[in-house]
C-alpha positions as CSV (number, residue, x, y, z in Angstrom):
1,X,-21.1,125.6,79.4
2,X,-22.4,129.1,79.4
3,X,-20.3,132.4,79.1
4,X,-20.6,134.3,82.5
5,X,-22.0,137.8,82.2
6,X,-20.9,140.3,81.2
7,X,-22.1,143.5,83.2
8,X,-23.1,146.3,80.4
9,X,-20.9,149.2,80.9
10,X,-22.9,153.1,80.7
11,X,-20.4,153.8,78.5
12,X,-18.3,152.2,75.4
13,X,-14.6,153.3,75.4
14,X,-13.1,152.3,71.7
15,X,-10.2,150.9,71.2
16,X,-8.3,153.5,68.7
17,X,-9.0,156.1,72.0
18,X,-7.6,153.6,74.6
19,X,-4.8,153.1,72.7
20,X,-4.4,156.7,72.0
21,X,-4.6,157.2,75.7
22,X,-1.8,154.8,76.6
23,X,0.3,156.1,73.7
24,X,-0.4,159.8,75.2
25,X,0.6,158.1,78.9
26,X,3.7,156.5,77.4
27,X,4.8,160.1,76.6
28,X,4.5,161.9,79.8
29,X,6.3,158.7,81.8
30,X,3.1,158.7,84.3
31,X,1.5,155.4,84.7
32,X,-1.1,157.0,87.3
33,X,-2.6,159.1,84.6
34,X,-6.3,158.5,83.6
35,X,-8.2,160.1,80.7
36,X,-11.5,162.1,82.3
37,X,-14.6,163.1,80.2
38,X,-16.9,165.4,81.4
39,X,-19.5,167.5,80.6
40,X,-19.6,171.3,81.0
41,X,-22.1,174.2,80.4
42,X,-21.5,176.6,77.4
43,X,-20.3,175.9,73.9
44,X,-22.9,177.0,70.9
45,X,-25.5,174.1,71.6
46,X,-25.8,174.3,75.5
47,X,-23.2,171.6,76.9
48,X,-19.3,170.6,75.7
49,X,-17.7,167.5,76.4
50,X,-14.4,168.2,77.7
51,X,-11.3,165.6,77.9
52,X,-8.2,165.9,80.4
53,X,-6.1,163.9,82.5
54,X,-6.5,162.9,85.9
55,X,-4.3,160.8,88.6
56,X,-7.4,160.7,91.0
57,X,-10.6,159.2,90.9
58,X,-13.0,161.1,93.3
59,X,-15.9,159.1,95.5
60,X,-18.6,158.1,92.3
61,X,-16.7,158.5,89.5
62,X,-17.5,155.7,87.0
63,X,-14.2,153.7,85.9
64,X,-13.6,152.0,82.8
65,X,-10.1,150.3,82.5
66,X,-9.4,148.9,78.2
67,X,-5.9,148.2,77.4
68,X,-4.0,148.8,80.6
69,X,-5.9,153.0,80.4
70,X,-8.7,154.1,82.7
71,X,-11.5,156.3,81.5
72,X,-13.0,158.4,84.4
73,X,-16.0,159.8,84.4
74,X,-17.8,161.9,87.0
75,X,-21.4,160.7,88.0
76,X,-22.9,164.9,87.0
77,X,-21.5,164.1,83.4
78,X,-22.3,160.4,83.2
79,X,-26.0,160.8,83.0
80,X,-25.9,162.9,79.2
81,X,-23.0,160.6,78.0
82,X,-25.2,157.1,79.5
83,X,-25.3,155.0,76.1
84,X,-22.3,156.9,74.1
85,X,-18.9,156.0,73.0
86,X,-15.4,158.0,73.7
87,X,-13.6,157.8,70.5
88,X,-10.2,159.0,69.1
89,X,-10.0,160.0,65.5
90,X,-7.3,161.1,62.9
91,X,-8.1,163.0,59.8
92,X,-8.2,166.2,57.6
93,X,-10.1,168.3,60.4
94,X,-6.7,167.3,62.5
95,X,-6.9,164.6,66.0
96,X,-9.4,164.5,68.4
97,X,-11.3,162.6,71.4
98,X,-14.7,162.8,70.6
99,X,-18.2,161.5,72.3
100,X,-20.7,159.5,70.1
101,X,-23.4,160.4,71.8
102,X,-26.7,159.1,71.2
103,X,-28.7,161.3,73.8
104,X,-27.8,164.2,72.2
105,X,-30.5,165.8,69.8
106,X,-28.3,168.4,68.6
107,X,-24.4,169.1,68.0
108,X,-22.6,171.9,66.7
109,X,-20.4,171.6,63.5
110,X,-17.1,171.0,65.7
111,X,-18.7,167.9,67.2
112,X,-17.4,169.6,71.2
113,X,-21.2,170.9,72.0
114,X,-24.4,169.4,72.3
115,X,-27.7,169.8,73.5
116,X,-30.5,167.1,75.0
């Protein structure tokens, strides 16, 4: 028996930042919220990332759904993020989504800006 297959997503969406997502959910009592990563002009390295939550999904957004969460992502910032990972991390520096992000050939210090 063979394993059916499995369509490869443009995007990898860790576990530590669904489950930060559904923990984040949990807190504002709003099932229909979804975490949406874009991309934006500006920051010191020519594009940010940007994280915020959504109830919508508009005509061509990209969906991801991972432990009951949806990751939304528009189709404009999909095409620099094509190969990354969101994350969630916990440390020293303080909490933070993040993009892995292997198109990018240079980020700023903060990690939030990037350039292709």
């Amino acid at each position: 028996m063979s394993q059916p297959e499995v369509a490869a997503l443009p995007i990898q969406f860790s576990d530590a930042a669904a489950q930060k997502v559904k923990t984040l959910i949990a807190e504002e009592e709003n099932p229909e919220l979804k975490l949406r990563v874009y991309v934006t002009g500006g920051g010191c390295s020519g594009f940010q990332y940007g994280f915020t939550f959504d109830e919508k999904v508009n005509d061509g957004d990209t969906t991801i759904d991972k432990e009951d969460v949806t990751l939304v992502i528009d189709p404009m910032s999909l095409q620099y993020l094509i190969g990354g990972i969101v994350d969630y991390t916990e440390g020293l520096e303080g909490s933070r989504f993040f993009v892995n992000n292997p198109n990018a050939t240079t980020t700023c210090g903060c990690g939030a800006s990037f350039s292709v």
